[in-house]
C-alpha positions in Angstrom: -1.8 -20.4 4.2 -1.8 -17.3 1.8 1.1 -14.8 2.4 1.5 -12.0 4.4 4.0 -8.8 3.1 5.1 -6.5 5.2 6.9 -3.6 4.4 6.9 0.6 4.5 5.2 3.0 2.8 8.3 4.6 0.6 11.7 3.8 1.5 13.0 7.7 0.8 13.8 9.3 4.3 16.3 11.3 5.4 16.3 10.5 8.8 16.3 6.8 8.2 19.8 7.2 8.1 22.4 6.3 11.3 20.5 4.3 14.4 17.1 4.0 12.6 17.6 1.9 9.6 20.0 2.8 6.4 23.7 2.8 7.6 25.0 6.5 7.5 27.5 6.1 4.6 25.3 4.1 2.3 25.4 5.8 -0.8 21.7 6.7 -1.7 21.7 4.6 -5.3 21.6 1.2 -3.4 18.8 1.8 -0.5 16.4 0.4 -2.7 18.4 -2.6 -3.1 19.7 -2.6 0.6 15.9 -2.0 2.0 14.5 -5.1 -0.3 17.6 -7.8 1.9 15.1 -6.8 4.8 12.0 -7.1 2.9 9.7 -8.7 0.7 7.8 -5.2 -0.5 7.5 -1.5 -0.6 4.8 0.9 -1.2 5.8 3.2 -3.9 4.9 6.9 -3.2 6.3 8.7 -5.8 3.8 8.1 -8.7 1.4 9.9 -6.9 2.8 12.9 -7.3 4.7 12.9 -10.6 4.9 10.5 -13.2 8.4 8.7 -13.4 10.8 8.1 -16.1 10.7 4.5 -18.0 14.0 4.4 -16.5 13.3 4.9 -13.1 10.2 2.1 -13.2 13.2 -0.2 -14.5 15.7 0.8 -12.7 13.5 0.1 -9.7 12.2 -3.2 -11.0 16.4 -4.0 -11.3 17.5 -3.1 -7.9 15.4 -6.2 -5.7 15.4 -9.5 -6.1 13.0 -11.7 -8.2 10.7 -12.1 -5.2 10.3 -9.0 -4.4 6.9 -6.8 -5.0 6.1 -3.0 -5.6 2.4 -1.8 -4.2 2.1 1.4 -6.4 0.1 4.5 -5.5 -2.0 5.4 -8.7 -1.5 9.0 -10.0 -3.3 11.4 -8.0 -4.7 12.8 -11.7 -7.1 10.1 -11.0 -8.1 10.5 -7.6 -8.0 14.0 -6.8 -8.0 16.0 -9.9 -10.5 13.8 -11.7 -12.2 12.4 -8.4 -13.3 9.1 -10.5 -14.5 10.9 -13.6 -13.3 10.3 -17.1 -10.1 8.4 -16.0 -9.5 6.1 -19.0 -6.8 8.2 -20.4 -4.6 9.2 -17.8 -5.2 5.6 -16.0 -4.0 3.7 -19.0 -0.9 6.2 -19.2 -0.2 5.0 -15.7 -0.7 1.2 -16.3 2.0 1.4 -19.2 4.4 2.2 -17.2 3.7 0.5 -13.7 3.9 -2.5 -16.1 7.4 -1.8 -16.6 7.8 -3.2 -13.0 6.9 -7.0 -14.7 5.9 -9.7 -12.8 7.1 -7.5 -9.4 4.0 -5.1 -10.3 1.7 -5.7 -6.7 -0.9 -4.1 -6.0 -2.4 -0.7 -7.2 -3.5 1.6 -4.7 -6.5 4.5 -5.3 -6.5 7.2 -2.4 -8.9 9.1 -2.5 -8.8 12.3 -1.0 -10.5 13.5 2.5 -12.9 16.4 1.2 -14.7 13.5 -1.6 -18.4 12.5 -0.4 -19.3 9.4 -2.0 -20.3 9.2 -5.6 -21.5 5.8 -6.1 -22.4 6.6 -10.0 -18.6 7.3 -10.3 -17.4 5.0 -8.3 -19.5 1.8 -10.2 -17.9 3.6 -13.8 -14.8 3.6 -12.4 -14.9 0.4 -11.1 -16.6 -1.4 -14.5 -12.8 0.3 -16.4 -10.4 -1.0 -14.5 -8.3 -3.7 -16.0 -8.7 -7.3 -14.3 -5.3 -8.1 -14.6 -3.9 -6.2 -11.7 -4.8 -5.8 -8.2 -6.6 -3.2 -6.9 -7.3 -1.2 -3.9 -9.4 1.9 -2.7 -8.3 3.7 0.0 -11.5 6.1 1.5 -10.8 9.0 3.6 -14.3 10.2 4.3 -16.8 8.1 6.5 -19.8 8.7 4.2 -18.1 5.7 1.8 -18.5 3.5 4.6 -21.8 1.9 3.6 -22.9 -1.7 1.9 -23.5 -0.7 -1.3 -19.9 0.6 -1.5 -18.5 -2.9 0.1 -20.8 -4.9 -2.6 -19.6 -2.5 -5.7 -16.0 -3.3 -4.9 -17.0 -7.2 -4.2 -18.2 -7.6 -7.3 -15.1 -5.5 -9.0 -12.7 -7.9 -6.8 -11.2 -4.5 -5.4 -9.9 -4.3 -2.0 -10.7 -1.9 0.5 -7.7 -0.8 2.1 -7.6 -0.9 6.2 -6.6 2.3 7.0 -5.1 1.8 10.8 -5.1 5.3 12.5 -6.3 7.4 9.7 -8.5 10.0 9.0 -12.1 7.5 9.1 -11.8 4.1 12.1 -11.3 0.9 9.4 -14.0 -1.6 8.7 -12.3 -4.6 9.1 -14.1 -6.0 5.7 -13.0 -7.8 3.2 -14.2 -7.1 -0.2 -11.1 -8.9 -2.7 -9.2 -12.2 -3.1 -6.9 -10.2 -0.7 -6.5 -7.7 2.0 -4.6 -4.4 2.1 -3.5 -2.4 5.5 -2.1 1.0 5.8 -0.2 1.4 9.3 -0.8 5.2 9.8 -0.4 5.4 13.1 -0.3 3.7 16.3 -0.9 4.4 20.1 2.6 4.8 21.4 4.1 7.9 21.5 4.7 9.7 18.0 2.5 7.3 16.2 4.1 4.4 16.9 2.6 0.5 17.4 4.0 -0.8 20.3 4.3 -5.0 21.0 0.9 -5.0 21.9 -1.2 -3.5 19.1 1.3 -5.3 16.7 0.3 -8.8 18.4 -2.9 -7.7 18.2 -3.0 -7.2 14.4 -0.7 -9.8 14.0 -3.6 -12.2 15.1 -5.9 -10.4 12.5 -3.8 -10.6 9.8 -2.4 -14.4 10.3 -6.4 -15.1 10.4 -7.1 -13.6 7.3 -4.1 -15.7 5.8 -5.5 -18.7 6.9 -8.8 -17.7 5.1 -6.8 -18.1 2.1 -6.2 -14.5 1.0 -2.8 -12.7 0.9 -2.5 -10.1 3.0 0.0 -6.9 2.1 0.7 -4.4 4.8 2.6 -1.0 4.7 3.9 1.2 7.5 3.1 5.0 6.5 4.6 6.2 10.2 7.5 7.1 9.0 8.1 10.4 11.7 11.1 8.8 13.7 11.4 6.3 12.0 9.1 4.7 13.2 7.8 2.8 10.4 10.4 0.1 9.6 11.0 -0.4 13.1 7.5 -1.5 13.5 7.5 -3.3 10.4 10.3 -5.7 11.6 8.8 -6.0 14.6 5.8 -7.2 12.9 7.2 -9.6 10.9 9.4 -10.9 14.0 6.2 -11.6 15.8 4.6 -13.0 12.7 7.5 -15.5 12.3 8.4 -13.9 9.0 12.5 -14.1 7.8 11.8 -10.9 5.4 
């Protein structure tokens, strides 16, 4: 069976602190480090917004053991600003130093954002640049991506389309990569959490896809209350998962 990594979506909260996760006098240099003895991955936010410093990407990179993995956000210069178009430049900019991570570089995710109909032109160019040496994953936040010839361009790219679970557009459970990608937005229970029920639930999906042979990552982003790595423990509990 492939593996499954679960894990949060950033690791940065003030209010993680005390009964919901980080102990209350943990000074605020070793989270990383006390986050990654509980598990395997984190979604990294950050680059999103603002490029980090080479010491920060290997600083991170020091700070979790050597099984640990980093999914990374891709510069919103990409998907916002540039919505696709003419990317090369600030995407290779990016890649030089996400790299810095090494061999605990995971996957790279692309949101893009909720106002961007589909541009299949764009999207095929983009797709034909990116660099097969990393995973990749597109996250869409507008229905009108949700069609077959989107599915088959990202097929034949080997780029995963992220599962977006109580997001802005209901996720086709379709798999279009080598491996699957799930964002935890929000669940049913009250303020966005997934109760037992729902997390069995996707448990059962995601142990299936595993079976199929293809690793499966999977990031809480319901962080209001802390919800997020609550649920993610309780997902790997049910899942049988040690970290």
């Amino acid at each position: 069976m492939a593996e499954i990594w679960i894990g949060t979506s950033g690791y940065v909260y003030r209010h993680w602190r005390g009964d919901v996760f980080y102990p209350p006098a943990l000074p605020a240099r070793d989270e990383l480090a006390w986050y990654a003895g509980r598990f395997r991955t984190v979604e990294l936010n950050n680059p999103f917004y603002r490029p980090p410093s080479r010491e920060t990407w290997m600083r991170w990179a020091a700070a979790v053991p050597d099984d640990f993995l980093f999914a990374v956000k891709v510069t919103r210069v990409v998907s916002h600003y540039r919505r696709l178009h003419n990317t090369a430049e600030p995407m290779a900019a990016f890649l030089e130093q996400a790299r810095l991570l090494g061999p605990k570089l995971g996957p790279l995710l692309i949101q893009l954002p909720p106002q961007f109909h589909l541009d299949q032109r764009a999207l095929e160019t983009f797709l034909a640049e990116l660099p097969r040496s990393e995973r990749w994953v597109l996250e869409v936040r507008h229905p009108s991506w949700q069609v077959p010839e989107v599915y088959a361009a990202l097929a034949a790219a080997g780029v995963a389309l992220c599962v977006p679970v109580g997001g802005r557009v209901r996720p086709d459970l379709v798999t279009t990569a080598p491996f699957t990608y799930v964002r935890m937005h929000g669940g049913k229970a009250e303020g966005g959490g997934f109760g037992d029920e729902e997390l069995t639930a996707w448990g059962r999906r995601l142990r299936a896809v595993a079976r199929s042979g293809k690793d499966v990552y999977v990031y809480f982003n319901n962080d209001l209350g802390g919800h997020a790595p609550r649920n993610a423990e309780r997902l790997r509990q049910l899942l049988g998962l040690e970290r």
